[in-house]
C-alpha positions as YAML, in Angstrom:
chain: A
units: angstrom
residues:
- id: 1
  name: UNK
  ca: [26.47, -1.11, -7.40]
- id: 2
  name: UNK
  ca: [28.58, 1.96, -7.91]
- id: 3
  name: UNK
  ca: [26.16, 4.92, -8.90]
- id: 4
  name: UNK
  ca: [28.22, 7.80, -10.50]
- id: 5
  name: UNK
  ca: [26.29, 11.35, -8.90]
- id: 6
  name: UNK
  ca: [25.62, 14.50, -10.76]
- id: 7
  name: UNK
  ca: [27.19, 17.57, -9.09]
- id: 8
  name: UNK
  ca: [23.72, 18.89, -7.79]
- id: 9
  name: UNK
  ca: [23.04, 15.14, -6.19]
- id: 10
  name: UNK
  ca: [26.45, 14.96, -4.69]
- id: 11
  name: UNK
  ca: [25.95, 18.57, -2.98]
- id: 12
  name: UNK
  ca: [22.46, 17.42, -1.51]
- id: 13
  name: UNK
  ca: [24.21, 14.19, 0.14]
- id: 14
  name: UNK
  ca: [26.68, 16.58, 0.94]
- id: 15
  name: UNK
  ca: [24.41, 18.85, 3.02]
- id: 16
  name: UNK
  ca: [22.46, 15.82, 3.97]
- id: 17
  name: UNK
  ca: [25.18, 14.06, 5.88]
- id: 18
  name: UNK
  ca: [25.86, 17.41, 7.65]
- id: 19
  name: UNK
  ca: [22.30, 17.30, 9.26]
- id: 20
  name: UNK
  ca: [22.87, 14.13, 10.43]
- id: 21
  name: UNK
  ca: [21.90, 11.52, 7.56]
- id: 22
  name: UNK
  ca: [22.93, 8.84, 5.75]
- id: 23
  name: UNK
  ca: [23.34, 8.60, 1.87]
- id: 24
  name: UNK
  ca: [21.31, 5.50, 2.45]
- id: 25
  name: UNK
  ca: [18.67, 7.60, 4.57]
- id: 26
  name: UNK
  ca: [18.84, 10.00, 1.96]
- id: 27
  name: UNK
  ca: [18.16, 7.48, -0.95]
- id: 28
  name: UNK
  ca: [15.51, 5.74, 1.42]
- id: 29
  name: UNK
  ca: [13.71, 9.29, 1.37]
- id: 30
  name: UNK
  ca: [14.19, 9.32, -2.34]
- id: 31
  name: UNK
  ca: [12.68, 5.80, -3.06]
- id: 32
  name: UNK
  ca: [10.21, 6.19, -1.12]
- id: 33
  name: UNK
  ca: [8.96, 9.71, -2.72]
- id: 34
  name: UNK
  ca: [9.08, 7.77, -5.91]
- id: 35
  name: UNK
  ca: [7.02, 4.96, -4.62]
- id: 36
  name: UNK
  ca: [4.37, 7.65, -3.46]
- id: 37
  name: UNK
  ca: [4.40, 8.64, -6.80]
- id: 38
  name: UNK
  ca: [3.30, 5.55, -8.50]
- id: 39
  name: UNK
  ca: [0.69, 4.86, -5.87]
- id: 40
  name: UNK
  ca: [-0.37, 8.35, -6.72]
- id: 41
  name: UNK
  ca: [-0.28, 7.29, -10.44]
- id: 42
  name: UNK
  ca: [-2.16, 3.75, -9.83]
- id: 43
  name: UNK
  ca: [-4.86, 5.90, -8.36]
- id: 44
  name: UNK
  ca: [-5.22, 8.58, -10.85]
- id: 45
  name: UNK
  ca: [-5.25, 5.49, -13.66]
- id: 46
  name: UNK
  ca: [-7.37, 3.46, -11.72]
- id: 47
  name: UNK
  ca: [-10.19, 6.44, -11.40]
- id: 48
  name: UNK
  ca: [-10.03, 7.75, -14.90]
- id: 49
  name: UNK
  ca: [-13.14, 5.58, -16.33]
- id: 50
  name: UNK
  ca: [-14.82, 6.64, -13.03]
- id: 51
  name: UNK
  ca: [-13.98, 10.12, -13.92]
- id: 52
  name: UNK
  ca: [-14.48, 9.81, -17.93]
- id: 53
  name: UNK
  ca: [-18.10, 8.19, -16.85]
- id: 54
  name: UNK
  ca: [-19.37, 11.26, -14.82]
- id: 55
  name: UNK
  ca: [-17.94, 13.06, -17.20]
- id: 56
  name: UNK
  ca: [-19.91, 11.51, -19.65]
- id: 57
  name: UNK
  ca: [-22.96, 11.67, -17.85]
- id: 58
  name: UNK
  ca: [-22.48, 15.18, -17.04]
- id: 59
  name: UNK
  ca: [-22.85, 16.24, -20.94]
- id: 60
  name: UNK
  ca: [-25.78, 13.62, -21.33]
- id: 61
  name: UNK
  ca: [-27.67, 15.78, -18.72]
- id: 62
  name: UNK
  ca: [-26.70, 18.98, -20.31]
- id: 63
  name: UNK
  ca: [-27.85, 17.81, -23.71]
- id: 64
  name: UNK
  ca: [-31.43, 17.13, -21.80]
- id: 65
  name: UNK
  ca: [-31.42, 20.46, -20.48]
- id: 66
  name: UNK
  ca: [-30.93, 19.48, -16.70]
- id: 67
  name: UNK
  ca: [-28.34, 22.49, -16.26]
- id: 68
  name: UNK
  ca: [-28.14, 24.14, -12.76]
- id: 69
  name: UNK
  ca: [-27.21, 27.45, -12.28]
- id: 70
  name: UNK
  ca: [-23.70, 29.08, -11.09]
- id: 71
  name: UNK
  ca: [-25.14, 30.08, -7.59]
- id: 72
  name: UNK
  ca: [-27.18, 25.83, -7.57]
- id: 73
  name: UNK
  ca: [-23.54, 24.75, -8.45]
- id: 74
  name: UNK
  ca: [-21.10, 27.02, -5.82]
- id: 75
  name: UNK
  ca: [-24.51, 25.75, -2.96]
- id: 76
  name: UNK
  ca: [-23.85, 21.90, -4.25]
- id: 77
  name: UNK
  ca: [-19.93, 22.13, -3.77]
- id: 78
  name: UNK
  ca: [-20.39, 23.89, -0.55]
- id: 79
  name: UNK
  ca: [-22.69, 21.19, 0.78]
- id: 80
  name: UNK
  ca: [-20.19, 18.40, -0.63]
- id: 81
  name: UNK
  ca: [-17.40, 19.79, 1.21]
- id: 82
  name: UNK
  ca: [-19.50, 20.44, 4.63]
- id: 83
  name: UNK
  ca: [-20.32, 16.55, 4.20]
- id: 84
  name: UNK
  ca: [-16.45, 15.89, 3.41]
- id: 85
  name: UNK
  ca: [-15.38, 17.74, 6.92]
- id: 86
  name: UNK
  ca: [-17.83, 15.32, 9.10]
- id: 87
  name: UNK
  ca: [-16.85, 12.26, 7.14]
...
């Protein structure tokens, strides 16, 4: 496959081969940013009805009137992330 390179991506291989790499070490870093990506993505899609059902029971709780206040919330996210750093 013959790829034709953009000025910008030719002057990256350029500097890249100086250091010491390969174009195909430099495209191996490339691909594999991009495949980190779509994991990333995967997760993200695979957690929005997670998300979108907190979400929705967040506002069912608010419409009953179980609100908390802004010092109860910043205490609850503190706690979270204290149990985060053990885990």
């Amino acid at each position: 496959m013959i790829l034709e390179l953009k000025p910008a991506q030719q002057k990256l291989l350029d500097r890249a081969s100086r250091s010491g790499m390969s174009p195909e070490e430099v495209l191996d870093q490339a691909f594999s940013v991009i495949q980190e990506q779509y994991r990333n993505d995967d997760w993200i899609q695979a957690g929005k009805e997670a998300i979108a059902a907190q979400i929705a029971e967040g506002f069912e709780q608010a419409e009953r009137g179980e609100l908390i206040d802004a010092e109860q919330a910043v205490q609850l996210l503190a706690d979270r992330r204290a149990k985060r750093r053990i885990a």
